[in-house]
N, C-alpha and C positions, 0 to 999 in steps of 0.2 A: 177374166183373170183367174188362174190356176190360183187353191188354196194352196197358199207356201206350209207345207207342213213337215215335221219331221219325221220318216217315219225309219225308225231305226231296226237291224238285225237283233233280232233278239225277239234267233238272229240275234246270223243273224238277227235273232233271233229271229212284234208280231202277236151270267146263267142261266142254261137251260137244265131240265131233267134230263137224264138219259133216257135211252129208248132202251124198255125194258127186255131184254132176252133171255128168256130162261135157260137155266146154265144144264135143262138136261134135255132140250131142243138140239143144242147143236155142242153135242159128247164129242166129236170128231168131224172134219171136213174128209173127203178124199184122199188119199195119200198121193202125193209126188210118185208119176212114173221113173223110175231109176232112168237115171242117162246112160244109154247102153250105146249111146254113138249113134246110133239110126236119126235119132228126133233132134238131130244138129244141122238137117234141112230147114233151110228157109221158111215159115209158115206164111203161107201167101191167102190161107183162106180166108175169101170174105172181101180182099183187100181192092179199090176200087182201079183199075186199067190203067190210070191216068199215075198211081203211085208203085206200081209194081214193080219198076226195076230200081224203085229203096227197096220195099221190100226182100225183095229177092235175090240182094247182093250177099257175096259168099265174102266171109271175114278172113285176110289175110293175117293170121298174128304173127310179133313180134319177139322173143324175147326183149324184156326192159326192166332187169334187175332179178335181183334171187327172189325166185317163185314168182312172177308177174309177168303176163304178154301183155302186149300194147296191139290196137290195131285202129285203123279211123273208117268211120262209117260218115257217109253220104247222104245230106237229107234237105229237100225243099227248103226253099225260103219261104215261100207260103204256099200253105197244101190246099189253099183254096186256086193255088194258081201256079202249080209246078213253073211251066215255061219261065215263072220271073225271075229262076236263079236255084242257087244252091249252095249251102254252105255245109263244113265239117265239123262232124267230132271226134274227140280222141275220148278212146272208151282203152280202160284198162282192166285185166283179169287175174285175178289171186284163184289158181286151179285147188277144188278142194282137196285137202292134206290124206284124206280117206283113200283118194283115189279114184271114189265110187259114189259122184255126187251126185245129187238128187234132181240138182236144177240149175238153172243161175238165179244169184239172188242179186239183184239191181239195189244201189244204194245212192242216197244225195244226202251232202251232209248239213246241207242248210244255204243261210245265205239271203235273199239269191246272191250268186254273185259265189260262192264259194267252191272251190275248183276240188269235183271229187277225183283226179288221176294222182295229183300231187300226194293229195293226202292219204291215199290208201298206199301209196309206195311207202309214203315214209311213216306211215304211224297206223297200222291197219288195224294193230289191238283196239287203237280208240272206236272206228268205228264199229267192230265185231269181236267174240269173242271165240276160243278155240274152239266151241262147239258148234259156230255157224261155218267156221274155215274150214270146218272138218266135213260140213255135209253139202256145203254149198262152193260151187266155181262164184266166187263174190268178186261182182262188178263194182268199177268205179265209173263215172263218167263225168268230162267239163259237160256242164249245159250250153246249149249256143249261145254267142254270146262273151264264153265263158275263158279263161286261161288257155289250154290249148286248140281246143275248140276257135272256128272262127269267131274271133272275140272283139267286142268293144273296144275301141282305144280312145281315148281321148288326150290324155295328159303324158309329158315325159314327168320322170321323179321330182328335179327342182320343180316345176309347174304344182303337182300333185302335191310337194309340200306346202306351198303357196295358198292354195285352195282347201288345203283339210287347215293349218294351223298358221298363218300369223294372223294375227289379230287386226281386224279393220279400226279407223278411225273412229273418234267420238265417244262418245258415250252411250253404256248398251240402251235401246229404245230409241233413240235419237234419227231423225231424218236424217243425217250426215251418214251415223253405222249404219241405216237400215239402204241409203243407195248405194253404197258404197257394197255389200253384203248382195242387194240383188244385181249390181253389175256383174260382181265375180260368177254368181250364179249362170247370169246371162254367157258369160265368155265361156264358163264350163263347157254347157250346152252347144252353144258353139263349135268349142273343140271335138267335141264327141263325132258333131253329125259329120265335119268336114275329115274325123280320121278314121272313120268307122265303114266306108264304103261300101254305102246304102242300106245295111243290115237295119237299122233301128226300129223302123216298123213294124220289125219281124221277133223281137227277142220280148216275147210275149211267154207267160207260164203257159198259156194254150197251146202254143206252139212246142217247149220242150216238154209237153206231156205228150204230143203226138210223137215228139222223137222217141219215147220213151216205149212208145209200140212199135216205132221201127224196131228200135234195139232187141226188143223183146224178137222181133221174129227174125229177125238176122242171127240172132243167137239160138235160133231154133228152140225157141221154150212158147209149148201152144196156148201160157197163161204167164200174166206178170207176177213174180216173186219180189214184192218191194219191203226195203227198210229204210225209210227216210227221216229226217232232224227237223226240227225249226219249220224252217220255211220248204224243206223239204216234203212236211205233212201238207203244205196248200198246193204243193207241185203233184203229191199224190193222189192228194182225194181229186184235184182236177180230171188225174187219169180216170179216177174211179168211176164221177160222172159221165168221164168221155164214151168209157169202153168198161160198162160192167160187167159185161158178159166176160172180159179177156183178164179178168183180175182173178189171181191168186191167192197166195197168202201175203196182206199188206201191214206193216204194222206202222204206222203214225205217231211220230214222240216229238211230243212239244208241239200238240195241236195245235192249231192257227183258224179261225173261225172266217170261213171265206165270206160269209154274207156280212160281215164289220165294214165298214166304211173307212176310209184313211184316216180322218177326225178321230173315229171312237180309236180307230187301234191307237194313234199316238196317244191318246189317252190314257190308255188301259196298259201301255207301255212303260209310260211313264208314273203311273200309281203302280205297276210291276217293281218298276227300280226304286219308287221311293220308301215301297214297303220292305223291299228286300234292303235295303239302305238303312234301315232301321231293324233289322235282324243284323246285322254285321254290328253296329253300331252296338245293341244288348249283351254280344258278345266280344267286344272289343273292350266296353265298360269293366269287365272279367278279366282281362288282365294287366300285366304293369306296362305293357308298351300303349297304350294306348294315349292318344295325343288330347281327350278331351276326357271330363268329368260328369259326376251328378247324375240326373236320371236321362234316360234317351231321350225325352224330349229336351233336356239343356244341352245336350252333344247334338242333337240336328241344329238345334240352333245355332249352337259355336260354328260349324261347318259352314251352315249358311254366310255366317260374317266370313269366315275364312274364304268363302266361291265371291264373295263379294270384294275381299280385302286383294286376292290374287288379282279379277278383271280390272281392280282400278290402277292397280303395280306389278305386275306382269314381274316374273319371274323369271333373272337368262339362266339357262340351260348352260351343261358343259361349251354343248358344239353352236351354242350360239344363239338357241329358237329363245324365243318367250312364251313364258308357262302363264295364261290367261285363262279365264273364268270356264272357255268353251273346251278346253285341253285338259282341266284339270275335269271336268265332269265326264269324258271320253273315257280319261285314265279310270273312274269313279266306276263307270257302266262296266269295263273291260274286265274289273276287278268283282263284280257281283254276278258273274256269271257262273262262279264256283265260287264256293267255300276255300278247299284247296287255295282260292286266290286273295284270302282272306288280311293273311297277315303282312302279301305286300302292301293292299292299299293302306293298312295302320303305318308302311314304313312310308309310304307316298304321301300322305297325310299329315303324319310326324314332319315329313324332309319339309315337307311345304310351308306347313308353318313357321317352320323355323330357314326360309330365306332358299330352300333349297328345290331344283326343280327334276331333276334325273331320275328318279324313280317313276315320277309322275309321268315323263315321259315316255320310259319304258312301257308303261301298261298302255298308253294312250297308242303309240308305235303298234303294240301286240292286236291290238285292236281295229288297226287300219291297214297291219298285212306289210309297215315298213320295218323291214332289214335291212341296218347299216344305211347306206343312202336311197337304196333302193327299195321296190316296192317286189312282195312275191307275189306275182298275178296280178291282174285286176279286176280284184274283189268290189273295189269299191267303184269304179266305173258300172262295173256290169249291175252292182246292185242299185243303182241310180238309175238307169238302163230300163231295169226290170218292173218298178216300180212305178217311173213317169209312163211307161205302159200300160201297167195291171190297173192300176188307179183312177178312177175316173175322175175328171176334174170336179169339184165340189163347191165351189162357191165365190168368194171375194173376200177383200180384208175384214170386212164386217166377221164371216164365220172366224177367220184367225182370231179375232178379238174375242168373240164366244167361246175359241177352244183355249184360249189364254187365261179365260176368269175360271174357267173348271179346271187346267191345270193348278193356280195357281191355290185353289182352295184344296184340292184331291192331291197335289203332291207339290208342298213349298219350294220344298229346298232343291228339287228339279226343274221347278218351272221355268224360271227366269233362264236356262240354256236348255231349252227343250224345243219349244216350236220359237217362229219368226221369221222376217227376213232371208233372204236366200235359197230360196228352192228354184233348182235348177229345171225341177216340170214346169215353173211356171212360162220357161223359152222352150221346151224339151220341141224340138221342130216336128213331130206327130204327133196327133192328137192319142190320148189315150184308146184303146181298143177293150180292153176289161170291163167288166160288171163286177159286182160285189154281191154275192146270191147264194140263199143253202145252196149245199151239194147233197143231193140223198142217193148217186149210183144205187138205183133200185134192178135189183136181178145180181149184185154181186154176192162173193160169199161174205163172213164175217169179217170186217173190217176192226183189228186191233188199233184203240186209239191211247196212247201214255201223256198224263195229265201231271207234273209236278206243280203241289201246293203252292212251293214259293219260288215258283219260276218267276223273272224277272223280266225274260226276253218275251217269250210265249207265255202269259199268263195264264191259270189254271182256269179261267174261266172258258176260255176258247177253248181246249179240247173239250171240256163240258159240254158246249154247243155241237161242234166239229161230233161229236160221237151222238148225240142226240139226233141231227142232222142223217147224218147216213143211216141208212135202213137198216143196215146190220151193222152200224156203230157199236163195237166194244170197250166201254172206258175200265183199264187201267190207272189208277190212283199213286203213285209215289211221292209220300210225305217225308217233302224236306224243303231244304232249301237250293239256289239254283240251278243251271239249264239244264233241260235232260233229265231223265230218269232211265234209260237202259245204258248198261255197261257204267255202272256208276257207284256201282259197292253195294246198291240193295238188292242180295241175291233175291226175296219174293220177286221182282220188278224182270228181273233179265231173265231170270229161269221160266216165265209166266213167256214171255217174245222167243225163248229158245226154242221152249215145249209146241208154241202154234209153229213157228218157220221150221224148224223140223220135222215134228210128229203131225201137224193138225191138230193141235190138242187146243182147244180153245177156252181163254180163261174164262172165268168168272165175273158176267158184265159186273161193274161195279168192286169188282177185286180194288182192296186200300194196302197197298205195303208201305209198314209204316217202320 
């Protein structure tokens, strides 16, 4: 039996020493050959017979809105075994504003499961800033898998609402919610394999990190330029151990510690959100809106009765849902992933307590990717997807019980909607394919790794390891509170990621911007 665990984005999101590098060893890497038009052939070297005409496919672009081509690129189902198929992705281009850019810079914004064409069309600022758009043609791409990319499906929207929020019968802990929670699971699963046609096996991080060297040389750049988020830093350092030699300038924010096991990370997840939960909480006490009193520990407590007082009286919503225990801590997680998002949760919180359940739903919705009835992409199929793959199966209920007594003492007020019942790996119809193991890409250059203190999704402990791990791990420090630390207000943090993806300027291992 598959360990039913939870393991959430955060992403989506997700100690060791660092590995020491003296900051006047490596003053400068190589510079970026300027893109003079010539080096927009295909790089085929190296590449083995059997995969050559991915590689060596010419990119038709598209216009697909002001300043953006669109084009789709062609890649194996499995590159252990081209003949078995082939699936697509949709890669999209923001040409640098310069005119006279340096490279292409490949970016993923997390996830898994999160569709980077969509999002670089409509909010590009978030993931870069004028100084990378100005030197770099900055790529977005769905992973396989992924939104426009040949993608996962499983569920339509009514279904999808079904399965993320009403509430099962009984009482939480109960045989009755606990069959009732791994049937849906089981039916999930179900859905998936029967609408998904036959990709499942295939929508592995190993596999969109080899696409990731198609991309690279379809776009004619003879080394990967990566910026990747979340889950996008265990999608990168994958590359790095793939193909050290093919790696660029990479920089990792909101490192992900690939040798963690699925147990420790929901663990380490969940002491993320309960500690970030109690920094909202220190500052909430601060001002007049806030819905609870006394010292943070009497306000975690209130909250707890309140997660407890919602699952036993469920809350209706304008359009009809019921606001339960597992919805209101969705909305909880959605809302500690910024600051910025601070003073909805006190009005979701405030509304809650007092009978009300539409705010709460808002963040919970924001967090699950539904709009109005619908859903944008499928983030959450594909990250379910991703997961029951990468993961190796771990154990029996027994370890659930194990990781249930370390939740419940490492993070209270999380626990009790944290792990449990209903994991859809436990039917996921293939077996997992992943390991869980350092990555040290030994032969690559410096690898930038960005570590925020009070990251809640990617906890700061993982990039600590994540940059220890790599041989030429460089840990970046941003001291604050949640996800992310580039493009996020603390100029030390983004001018240190501008100066290497630009210049080659490489920080100072151990650099703290505080």
């Amino acid at each position: 039996m598959s360990l039913r665990r939870r393991l959430v984005t955060a992403v989506a999101g997700v100690a060791a020493l660092a590995v020491a590098l003296s900051g006047c060893l490596y003053a400068q890497i190589p510079p970026i050959a300027p893109d003079d038009g010539a080096s927009l052939a295909p790089q085929t070297d190296g590449v083995p017979a059997e995969l050559l005409p991915y590689y060596g496919q010419t990119l038709d672009w598209e216009e697909c809105g002001t300043g953006f081509d669109c084009t789709r690129v062609t890649v194996p189902r499995d590159y252990a075994d081209p003949s078995v198929g082939e699936l697509e992705l949709a890669v999209v281009r923001h040409r640098a504003t310069s005119g006279e850019p340096i490279g292409s810079l490949l970016t993923n914004p997390g996830g898994p499961g999160a569709a980077g064409v969509s999002l670089m069309k409509q909010a590009l600022s978030v993931l870069v800033d004028d100084r990378l758009t100005d030197a770099y043609d900055v790529i977005g791409f769905d992973p396989r898998g992924v939104g426009e990319s040949t993608a996962v499906t499983c569920y339509d929207p009514p279904q999808l609402d079904a399965y993320l929020y009403d509430i099962p019968p009984g009482a939480r802990g109960s045989e009755e919610r606990e069959a009732a929670l791994d049937q849906r699971a089981s039916e999930f699963a179900q859905a998936c394999e029967a609408r998904s046609d036959g990709i499942l096996p295939y929508i592995t991080t190993d596999n969109s990190a080899r696409d990731m060297d198609v991309l690279r040389a379809v776009l004619g750049d003879p080394q990967l330029n990566y910026l990747g988020f979340s889950y996008g830093t265990f999608l990168g350092a994958t590359y790095a151990g793939l193909f050290p030699e093919r790696v660029g300038r990479m920089v990792l924010d909101g490192g992900i510690d690939p040798s963690v096991s699925g147990t420790d990370t929901s663990l380490r997840q969940a002491v993320g959100f309960e500690n970030s939960l109690r920094a909202f909480m220190a500052d909430c006490l601060n001002t007049n809106e806030c819905p609870f009193a006394g010292s943070v520990d009497d306000a975690m407590s209130d909250l707890s009765a309140l997660l407890a007082r919602v699952d036993a009286r469920p809350i209706p919503a304008a359009d009809g849902r019921q606001l339960g225990g597992d919805s209101l801590m969705t909305a909880i997680t959605a809302a500690l992933y910024s600051e910025e998002s601070w003073p909805y949760l006190r009005s979701a919180l405030s509304d809650a307590r007092d009978g009300r359940a539409d705010v709460a739903f808002q963040l919970a919705d924001f967090y699950n990717g539904r709009i109005g009835d619908e859903y944008d992409g499928n983030t959450m199929e594909a990250f379910v997807a991703y997961n029951c793959m990468d993961y190796p199966d771990e154990g029996t209920d027994a370890d659930l019980a194990a990781l249930q007594q370390k939740l419940d003492a490492q993070a209270p007020v999380v626990a009790p909607y944290w792990a449990g019942a209903g994991d859809p790996c436990a039917s996921w119809p293939v077996p997992p394919t992943g390991v869980r193991e350092p990555i040290t890409a030994p032969g690559s250059p410096p690898i930038v790794v960005i570590g925020t203190t009070g990251d809640p999704a990617t906890p700061y402990d993982g990039a600590v390891s994540l940059a220890s791990q790599l041989e030429q791990g460089v840990l970046v420090t941003n001291v604050g509170e949640g996800h992310l630390g580039y493009n996020k207000g603390n100029a030390c943090v983004t001018d240190a990621v501008d100066d290497y993806l630009i210049n080659g300027t490489i920080p100072e291992d151990g650099l703290r911007c505080g």
